[in-house]
C-alpha positions as CSV (number, residue, x, y, z in Angstrom):
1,X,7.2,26.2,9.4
2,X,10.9,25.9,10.6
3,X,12.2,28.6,12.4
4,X,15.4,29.6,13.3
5,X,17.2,29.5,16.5
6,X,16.6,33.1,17.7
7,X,13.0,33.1,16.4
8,X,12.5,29.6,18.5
9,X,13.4,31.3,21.7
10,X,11.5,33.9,21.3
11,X,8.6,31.5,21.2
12,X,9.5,29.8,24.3
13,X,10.1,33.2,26.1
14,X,6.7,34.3,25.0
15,X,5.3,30.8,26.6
16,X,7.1,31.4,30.0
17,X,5.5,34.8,30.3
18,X,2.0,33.7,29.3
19,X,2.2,31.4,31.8
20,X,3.6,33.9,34.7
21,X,0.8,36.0,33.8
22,X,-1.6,32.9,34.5
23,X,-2.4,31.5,30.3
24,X,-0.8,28.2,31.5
25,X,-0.9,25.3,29.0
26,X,-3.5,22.2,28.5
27,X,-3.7,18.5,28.5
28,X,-3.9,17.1,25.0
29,X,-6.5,14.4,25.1
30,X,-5.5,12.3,22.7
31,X,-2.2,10.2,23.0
32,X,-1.2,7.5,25.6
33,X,1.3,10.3,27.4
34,X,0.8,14.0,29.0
35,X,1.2,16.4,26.7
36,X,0.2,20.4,26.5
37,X,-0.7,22.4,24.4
38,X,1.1,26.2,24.9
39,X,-0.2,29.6,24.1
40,X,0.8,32.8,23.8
41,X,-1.1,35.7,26.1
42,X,-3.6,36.2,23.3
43,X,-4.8,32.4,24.1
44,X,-3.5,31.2,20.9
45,X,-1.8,28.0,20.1
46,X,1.9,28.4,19.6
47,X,3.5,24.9,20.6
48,X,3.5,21.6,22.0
49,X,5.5,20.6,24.9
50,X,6.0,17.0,26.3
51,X,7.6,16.5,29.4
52,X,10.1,13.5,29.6
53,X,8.4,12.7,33.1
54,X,4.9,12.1,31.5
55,X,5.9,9.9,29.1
56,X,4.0,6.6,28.8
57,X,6.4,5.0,30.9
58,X,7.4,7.8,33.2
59,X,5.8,7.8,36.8
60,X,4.3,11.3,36.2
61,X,1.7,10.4,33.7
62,X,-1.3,11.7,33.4
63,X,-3.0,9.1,31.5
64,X,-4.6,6.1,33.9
65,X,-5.4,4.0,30.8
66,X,-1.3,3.5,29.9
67,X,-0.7,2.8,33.8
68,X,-3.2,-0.5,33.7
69,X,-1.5,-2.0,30.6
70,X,1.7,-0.9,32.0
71,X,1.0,-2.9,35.4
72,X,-1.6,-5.7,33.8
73,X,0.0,-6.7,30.5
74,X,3.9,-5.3,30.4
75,X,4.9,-7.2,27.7
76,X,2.6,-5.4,25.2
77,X,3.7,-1.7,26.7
78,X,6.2,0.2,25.1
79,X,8.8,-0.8,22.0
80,X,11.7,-3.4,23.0
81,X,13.4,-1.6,20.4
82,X,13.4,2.2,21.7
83,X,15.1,3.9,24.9
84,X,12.2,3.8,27.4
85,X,11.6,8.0,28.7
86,X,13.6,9.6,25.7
87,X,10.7,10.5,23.5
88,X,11.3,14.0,23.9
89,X,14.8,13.5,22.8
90,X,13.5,11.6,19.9
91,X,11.5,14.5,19.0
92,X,14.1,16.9,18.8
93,X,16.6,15.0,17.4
94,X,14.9,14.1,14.4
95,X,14.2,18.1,14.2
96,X,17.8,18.4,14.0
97,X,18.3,15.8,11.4
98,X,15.9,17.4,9.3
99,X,17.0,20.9,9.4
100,X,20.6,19.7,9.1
101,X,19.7,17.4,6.0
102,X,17.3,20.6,4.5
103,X,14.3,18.7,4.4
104,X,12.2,21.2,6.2
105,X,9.3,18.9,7.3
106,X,9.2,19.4,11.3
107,X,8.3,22.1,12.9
108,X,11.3,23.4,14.9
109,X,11.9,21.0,17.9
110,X,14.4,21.8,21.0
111,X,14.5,20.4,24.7
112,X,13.1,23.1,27.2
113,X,12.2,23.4,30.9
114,X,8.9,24.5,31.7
115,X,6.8,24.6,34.8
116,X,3.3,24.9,35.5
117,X,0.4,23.7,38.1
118,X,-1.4,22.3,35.3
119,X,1.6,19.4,34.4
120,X,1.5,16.3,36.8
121,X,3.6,17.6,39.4
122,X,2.6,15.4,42.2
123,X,6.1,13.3,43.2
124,X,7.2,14.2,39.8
125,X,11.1,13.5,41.5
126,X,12.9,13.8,38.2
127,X,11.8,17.2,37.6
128,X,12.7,18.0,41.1
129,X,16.8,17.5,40.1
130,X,16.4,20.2,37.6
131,X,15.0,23.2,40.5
132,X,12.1,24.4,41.1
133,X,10.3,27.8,39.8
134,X,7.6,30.0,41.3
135,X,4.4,30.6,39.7
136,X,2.0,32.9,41.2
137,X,2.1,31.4,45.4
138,X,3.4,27.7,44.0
139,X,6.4,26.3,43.9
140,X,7.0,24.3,41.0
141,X,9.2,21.7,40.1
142,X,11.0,22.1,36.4
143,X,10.2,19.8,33.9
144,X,12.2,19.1,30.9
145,X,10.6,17.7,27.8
146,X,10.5,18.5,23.6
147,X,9.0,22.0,22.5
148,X,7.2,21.7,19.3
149,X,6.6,24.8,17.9
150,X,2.7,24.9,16.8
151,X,1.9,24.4,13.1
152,X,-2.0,26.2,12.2
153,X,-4.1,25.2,9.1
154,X,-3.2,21.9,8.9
155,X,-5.0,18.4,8.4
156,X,-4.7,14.8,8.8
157,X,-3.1,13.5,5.8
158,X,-5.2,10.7,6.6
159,X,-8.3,12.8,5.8
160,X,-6.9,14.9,3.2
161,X,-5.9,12.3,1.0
162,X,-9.2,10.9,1.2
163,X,-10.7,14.6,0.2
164,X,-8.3,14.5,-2.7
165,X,-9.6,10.9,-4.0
166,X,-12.9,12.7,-5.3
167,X,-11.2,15.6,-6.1
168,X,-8.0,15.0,-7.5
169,X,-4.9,18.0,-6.8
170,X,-4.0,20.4,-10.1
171,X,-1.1,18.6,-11.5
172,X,2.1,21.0,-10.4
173,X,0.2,20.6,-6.9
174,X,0.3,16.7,-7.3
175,X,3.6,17.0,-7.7
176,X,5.0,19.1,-4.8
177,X,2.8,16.7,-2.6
178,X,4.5,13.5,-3.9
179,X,8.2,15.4,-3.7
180,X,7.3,16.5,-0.2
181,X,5.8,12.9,1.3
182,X,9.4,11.8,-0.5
183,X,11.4,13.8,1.9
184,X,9.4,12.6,4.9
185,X,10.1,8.5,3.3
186,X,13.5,10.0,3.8
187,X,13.6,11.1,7.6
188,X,11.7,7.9,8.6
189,X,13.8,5.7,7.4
190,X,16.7,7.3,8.2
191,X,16.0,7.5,11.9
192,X,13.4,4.4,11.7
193,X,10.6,6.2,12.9
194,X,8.0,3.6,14.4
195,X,5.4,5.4,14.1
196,X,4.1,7.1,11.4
197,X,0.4,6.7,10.9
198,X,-1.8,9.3,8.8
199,X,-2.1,11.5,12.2
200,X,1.5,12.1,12.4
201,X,2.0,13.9,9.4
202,X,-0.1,16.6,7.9
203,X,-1.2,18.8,4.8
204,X,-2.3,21.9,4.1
205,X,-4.1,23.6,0.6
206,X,-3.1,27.1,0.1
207,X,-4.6,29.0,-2.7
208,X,-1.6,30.4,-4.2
209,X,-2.5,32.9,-7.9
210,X,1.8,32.7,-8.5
211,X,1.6,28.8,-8.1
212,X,0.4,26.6,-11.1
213,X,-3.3,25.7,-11.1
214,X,-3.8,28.6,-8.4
215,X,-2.9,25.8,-5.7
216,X,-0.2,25.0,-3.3
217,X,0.5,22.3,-0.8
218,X,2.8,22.3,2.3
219,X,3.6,18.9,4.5
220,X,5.0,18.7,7.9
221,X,5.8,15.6,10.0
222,X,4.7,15.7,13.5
223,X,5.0,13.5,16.6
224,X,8.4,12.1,15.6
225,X,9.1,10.9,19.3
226,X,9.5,6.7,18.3
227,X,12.4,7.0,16.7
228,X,16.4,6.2,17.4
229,X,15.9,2.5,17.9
230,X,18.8,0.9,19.6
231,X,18.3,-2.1,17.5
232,X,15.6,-3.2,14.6
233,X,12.3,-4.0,15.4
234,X,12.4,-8.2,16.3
235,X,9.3,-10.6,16.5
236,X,6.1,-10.0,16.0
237,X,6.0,-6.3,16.5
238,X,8.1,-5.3,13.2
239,X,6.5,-1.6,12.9
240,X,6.4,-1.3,9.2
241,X,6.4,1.7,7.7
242,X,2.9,2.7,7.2
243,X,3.6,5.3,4.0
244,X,5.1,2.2,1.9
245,X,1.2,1.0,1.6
246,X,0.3,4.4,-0.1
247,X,0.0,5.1,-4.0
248,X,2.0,7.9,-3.2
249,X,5.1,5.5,-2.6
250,X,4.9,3.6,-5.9
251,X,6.3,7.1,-7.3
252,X,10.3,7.0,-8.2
253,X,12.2,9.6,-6.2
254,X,12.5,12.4,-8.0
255,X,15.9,13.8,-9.1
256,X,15.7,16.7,-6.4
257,X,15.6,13.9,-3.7
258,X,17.7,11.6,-5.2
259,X,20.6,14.4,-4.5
260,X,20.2,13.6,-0.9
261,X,22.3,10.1,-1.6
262,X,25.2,12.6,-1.8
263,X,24.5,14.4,2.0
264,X,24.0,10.9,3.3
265,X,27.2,9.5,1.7
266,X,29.3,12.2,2.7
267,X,30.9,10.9,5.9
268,X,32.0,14.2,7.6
269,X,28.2,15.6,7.3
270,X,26.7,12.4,8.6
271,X,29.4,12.4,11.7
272,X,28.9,16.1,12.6
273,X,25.1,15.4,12.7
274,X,25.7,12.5,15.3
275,X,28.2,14.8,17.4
276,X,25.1,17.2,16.9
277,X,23.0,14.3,18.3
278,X,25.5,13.5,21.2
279,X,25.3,16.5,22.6
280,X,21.2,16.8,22.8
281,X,20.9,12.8,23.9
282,X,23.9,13.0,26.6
283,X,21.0,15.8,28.5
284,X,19.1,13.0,29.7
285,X,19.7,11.5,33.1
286,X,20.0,7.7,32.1
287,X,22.4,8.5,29.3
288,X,24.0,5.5,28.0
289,X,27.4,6.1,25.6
290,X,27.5,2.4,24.4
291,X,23.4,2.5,23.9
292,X,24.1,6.1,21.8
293,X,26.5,4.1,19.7
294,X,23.6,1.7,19.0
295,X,21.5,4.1,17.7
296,X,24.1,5.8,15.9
297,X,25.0,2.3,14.2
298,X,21.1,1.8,13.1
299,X,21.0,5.5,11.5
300,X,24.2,4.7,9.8
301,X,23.0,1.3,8.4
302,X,19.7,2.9,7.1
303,X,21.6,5.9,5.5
304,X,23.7,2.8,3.4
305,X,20.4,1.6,2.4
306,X,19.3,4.7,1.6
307,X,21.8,5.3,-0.7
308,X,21.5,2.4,-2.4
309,X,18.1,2.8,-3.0
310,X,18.0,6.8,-4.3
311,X,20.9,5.7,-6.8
312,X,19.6,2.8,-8.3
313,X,15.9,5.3,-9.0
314,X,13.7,3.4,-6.5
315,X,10.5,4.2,-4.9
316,X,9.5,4.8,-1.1
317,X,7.6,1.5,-1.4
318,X,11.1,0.2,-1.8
319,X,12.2,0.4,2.2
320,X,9.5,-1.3,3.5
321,X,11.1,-2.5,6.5
């Protein structure tokens, strides 16, 4: 599910070329923002790409339903909480934290410039700063946004869990699923992800003869771009997190993940991951140092907590805010 660095360009090469040879990427239908799926030449799936432009508040999007709330009721649009336009930043940079932490939950996640005529282009000005790129007769302006590389097989947790109600998982499966939906308690609260429901992670079954009861099940955490608030969540929107709710977070951590109090303690790791994170976030155009700092102070405050929690042998249920 996570590959590495030189694997990851290939990928993105392979998505310029399909699209020079005319396999250009399409418009996701679900979500409140533009975003594509990629393919290879062969027409198959092989990442998801959101440009920063069509984000639901950038001018470029796609999706007329966002641009009415936007205009007829702002103060329900968008998260007071979260940098407005840096979703895709979001996206990657809680890729990095995860491969950096070894959690191994989100597919590999970088920021990359594509173009195509299928993206909103029309007065799509802060693509134009980044240069423009010829496709077939078009000149096309270059959009930044987060490449998610393209995970196949997988289901809604949501709808998996509900599968497994009636049909309940061979025991050594059981427990990979509850170690794995640990690590993803983990990532969310460290960054304070906002926003994840039972569509934005997902499972897979994998009949496995070496694995114990002939079973084996793989997680991955998708859609990760509501994360790195500034400050917490005030009022009446708090954004719990929707995982605390489950029976799967009334299970103590187990002693694998309880190691990760260590990596989150160690002060050097945790400061080389934010000069990691500095150097993605400072991409964006609006890049604010002192509003990077309040992120960075929020991720520091819920590693504390963190801590706290995995060494006193609590539960995800135990961060429920």
């Amino acid at each position: 599910v996570v590959l590495n660095a030189w694997k990851f360009r290939e990928l993105v090469a392979t998505a310029r070329l399909s699209i020079l040879i005319g396999v250009h990427p399409s418009l996701i239908a679900k979500g409140s923002s533009g975003s594509y799926f990629v393919y290879n030449r062969f027409r198959r799936f092989i990442a998801v790409f959101k440009p920063r432009s069509e984000e639901p508040y950038g001018f470029a999007n796609p999706k007329w339903p966002k641009k009415v709330q936007k205009i007829m009721c702002p103060c329900m649009f968008g998260r007071a909480c979260l940098l407005t336009n840096q979703g895709y930043l979001s996206e990657a940079g809680a890729s990095l934290v995860d491969r950096r932490l070894g959690l191994a939950l989100v597919p590999r996640t970088e920021v990359v410039q594509l173009s195509s005529p299928v993206f909103n282009n029309l007065f799509d000005r802060a693509a134009e700063k980044f240069g423009r790129f010829r496709v077939g007769n078009a000149e096309l302006p270059i959009k930044t946004g987060s490449y998610q590389t393209f995970v196949h097989g997988f289901t809604d947790a949501g709808a998996i869990l509900k599968q497994w109600e009636t049909r309940p998982l061979p025991p050594a499966a059981h427990d990979s699923l509850v170690d794995q939906f640990q690590r993803i308690t983990l990532l969310d609260y460290l960054i304070r992800n906002t926003d994840r429901n039972m569509d934005n992670w997902l499972v897979k079954e994998v009949k496995d003869e070496q694995a114990p009861g002939g079973l084996r099940v793989e997680v991955v955490a998708i859609d990760n771009g509501l994360a790195f608030p500034i400050h917490h969540p005030l009022g009446f929107r708090k954004f719990p997190f929707h995982w605390a709710k489950l029976d799967l977070a009334t299970y103590p951590y187990t002693d694998y993940n309880r190691e990760f109090a260590d990596k989150l303690a160690d002060e050097d790791a945790m400061s080389s991951i934010m000069a990691e994170l500095f150097l993605m976030f400072r991409q964006d155009p609006n890049f604010s140092e002192e509003l990077f700092l309040q992120q960075m102070s929020v991720m520091r405050g819920q590693a504390e907590r963190l801590v706290l929690l995995l060494r006193r042998g609590g539960s995800p249920a135990g961060p429920a805010g």
